[in-house]
Structures are given as C-alpha cells and as structure tokens.
C-alpha positions in Angstrom: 65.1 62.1 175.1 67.6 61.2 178.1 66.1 63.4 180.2 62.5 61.9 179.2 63.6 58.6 180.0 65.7 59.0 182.7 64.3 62.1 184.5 64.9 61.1 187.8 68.3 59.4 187.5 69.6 62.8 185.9 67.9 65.2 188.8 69.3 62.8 191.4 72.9 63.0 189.6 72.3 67.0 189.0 71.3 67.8 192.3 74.7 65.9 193.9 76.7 67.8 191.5 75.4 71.5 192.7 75.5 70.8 196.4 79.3 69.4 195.6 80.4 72.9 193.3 78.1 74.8 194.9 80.7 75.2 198.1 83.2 76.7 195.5 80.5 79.9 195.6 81.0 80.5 192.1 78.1 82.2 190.0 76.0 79.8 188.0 76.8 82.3 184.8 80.5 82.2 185.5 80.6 77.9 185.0 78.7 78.5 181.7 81.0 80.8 180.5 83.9 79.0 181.5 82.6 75.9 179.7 83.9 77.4 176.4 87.5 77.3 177.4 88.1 73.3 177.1 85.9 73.4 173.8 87.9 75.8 172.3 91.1 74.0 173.1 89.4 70.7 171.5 88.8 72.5 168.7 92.6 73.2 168.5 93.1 69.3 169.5 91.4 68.6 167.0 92.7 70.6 164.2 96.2 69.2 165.1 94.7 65.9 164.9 95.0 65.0 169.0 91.6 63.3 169.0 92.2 61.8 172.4 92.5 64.9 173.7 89.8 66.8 172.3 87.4 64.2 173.9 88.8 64.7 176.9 88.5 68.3 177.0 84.6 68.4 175.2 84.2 66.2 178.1 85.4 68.3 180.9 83.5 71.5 179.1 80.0 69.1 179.3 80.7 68.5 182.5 80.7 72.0 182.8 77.7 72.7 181.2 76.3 70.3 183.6 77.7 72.2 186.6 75.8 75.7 186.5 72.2 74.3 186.1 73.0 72.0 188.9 74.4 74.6 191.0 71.7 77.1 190.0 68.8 74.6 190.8 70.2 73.7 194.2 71.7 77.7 195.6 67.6 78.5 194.0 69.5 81.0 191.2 67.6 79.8 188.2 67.0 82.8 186.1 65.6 83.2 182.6 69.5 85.2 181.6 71.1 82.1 183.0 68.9 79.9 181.0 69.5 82.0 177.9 73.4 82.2 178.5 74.0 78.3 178.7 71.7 78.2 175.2 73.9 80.7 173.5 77.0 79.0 174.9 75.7 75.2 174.1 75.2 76.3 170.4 79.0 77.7 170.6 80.4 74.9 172.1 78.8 72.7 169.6 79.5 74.3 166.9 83.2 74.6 167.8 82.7 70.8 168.2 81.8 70.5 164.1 84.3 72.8 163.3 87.0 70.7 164.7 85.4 67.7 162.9 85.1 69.3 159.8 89.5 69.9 160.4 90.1 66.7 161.7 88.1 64.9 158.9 89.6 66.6 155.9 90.2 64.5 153.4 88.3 61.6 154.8 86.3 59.5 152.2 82.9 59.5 153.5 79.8 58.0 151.3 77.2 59.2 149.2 78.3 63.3 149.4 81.7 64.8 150.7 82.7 65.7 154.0 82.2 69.0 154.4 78.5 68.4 152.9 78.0 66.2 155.9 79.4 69.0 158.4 77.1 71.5 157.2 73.6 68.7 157.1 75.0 68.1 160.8 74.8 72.0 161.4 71.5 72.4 159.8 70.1 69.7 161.9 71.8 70.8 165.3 70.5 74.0 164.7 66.9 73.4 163.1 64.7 71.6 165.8 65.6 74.6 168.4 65.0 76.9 166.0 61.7 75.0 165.1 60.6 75.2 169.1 61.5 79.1 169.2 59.7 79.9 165.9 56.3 78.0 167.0 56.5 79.5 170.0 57.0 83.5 168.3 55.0 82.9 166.1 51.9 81.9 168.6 51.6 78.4 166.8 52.1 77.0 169.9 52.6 78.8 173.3 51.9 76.3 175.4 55.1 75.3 177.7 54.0 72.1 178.2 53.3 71.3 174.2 56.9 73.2 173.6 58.6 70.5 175.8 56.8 67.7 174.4 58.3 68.2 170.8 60.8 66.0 171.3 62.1 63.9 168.6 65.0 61.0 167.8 67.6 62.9 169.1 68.5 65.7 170.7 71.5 67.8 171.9 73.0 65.6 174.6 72.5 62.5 172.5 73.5 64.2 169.6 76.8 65.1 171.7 76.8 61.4 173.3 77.0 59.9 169.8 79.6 62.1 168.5 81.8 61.1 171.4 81.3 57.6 171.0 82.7 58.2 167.5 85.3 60.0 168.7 86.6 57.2 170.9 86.3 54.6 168.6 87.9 56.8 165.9 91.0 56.5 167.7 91.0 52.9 166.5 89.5 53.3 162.9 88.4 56.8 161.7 85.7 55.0 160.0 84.0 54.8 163.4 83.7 58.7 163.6 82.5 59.2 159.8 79.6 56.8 160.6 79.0 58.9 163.8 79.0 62.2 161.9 76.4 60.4 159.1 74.6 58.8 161.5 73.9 61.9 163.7 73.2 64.3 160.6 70.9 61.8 159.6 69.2 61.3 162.8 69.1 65.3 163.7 67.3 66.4 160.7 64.6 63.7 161.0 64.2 65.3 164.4 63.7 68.6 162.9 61.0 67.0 160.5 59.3 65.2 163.2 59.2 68.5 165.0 58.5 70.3 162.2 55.0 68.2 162.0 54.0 67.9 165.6 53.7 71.8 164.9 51.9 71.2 161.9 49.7 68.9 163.8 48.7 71.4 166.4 
C-alpha cells in the first residue's frame, strides 16, 4: 500500500540510499543477510524487556532491508536469488519480531482471547496473503505479473511493520499502546488475506 501510494517518493528515497552504500562495494546479498543481526538482538531486547532498544535495532535491520534493493537497483544487480533471499530473510526478521512480542508481552491482559492467541492470528496473517499470491500464481489461477501485484489489500508488510513500531514506541509509555498494535494489526492482516483470498476467487 505505501509503495502504491507513494511510488515515486520511495524510488526517489531508494535510489539516494544505493548511490550513498553503494560506494561501500558491498554485495546486495551480503546487506540482506546482515539485516538479521539487529533483529536478532531485538529479539533478545526484547525478551529482557529493553523495548527501547529493540525498536532501535528492528529499525537499523529495516533500514537494512532497505539498503540491498536500493543498492541492487542502482549498481543494475537485481537478480531473481537476491529477490528470493531478502523474502526468506523478511519472513525471519519478522517472525523474530513476534517472537519477541509474544516474550515481552507475557502476561499482558489483552481482550477477547489471550496473548499468545493473538501472536499466532498475527503469524497467520503475516504469513497468509504471501502465501496466497505464491499459491495463485503455482497453481496457474493467476500468472499474470501485473494481476499478482495488484492484489494488494489493507495492509501489508511494511505497514504491518510501521504499525507494530508505532506500538512499540508508545508502549514505552503505556503497554496498552502495543497490545492495541498487536490486535489491531492481526486484525487488519488477516482481512488482507481474505480480501486477497477473493480477488483470486474473482479472477
């Protein structure tokens, strides 16, 4: 959704970014990987309740991420390995990011069903509207790239990320800030898999 509605902005940004990193001559592959490092040091953070700190490094590991696509677009290294890498390495990194949440969160009251229900509806809907995308596509339900990229949906990994930090920050203040985060976004990422679900039904 950010890059649909800011598509410009973000290549403008993305493109200043490469030509900056790209002078360090480090492989596009190499930032993706390193990208796990803070993320599983926020996980720690978070598991010894430093949530400052674990937004700070999930931070520094999206801005990361956002390094070796920029630097791959701009040094013309764009590959379908690389493009698989950072998607294997997204998944980790957010998955590390629940995990810590799930820790940090323990014993939190949170409504209607307990935390760790939450943490795993979050998971299911971080995970589904990929999967959705990739199965359509194997499946030959639709093949089409420009149909794939046109699924869309409420929310998806950046602002799913984006919100989640938000709730971070302000949880330093009130944890009631985060739980309504982690809700919010479960709620919010599984409609996306729905609405994705039936634009393949649709077609």
């Amino acid at each position: 959704m950010l890059k649909s509605s800011f598509g410009r902005q973000v290549e403008w940004i993305s493109v200043k970014i490469g030509i900056v990193f790209a002078r360090l001559r480090i492989p596009p592959n190499i930032w993706t990987i390193l990208a796990l490092a803070p993320a599983i040091i926020g996980l720690y953070a978070l598991y010894q309740k430093m949530l400052f700190e674990a937004v700070v490094l999930f931070f520094i590991s999206g801005f990361i991420d956002a390094i070796d696509g920029a630097v791959a677009r701009v040094t013309g290294s764009e590959s379908a390995i690389g493009a698989f890498l950072d998607g294997v390495v997204d998944r980790y990194v957010e998955i590390f990011l629940y995990i810590g949440l799930l820790t940090y969160l323990s014993g939190t009251a949170t409504p209607i069903i307990p935390l760790e229900a939450w943490i795993i509806v979050l998971v299911f809907g971080a995970l589904m509207p990929s999967f959705i995308t990739a199965y359509a596509d194997h499946r030959g339900v639709i093949t089409e790239p420009e149909k794939l990229k046109r699924m869309g949906g409420l929310i998806e990994r950046a602002e799913r990320l984006n919100i989640l930090y938000l709730g971070m920050i302000l949880g330093i203040f009130d944890v009631i800030y985060l739980v309504y985060a982690v809700v919010g976004v479960a709620v919010l990422a599984n409609l996306t898999a729905l609405q994705r679900t039936a634009y393949v039904l649709r077609h």
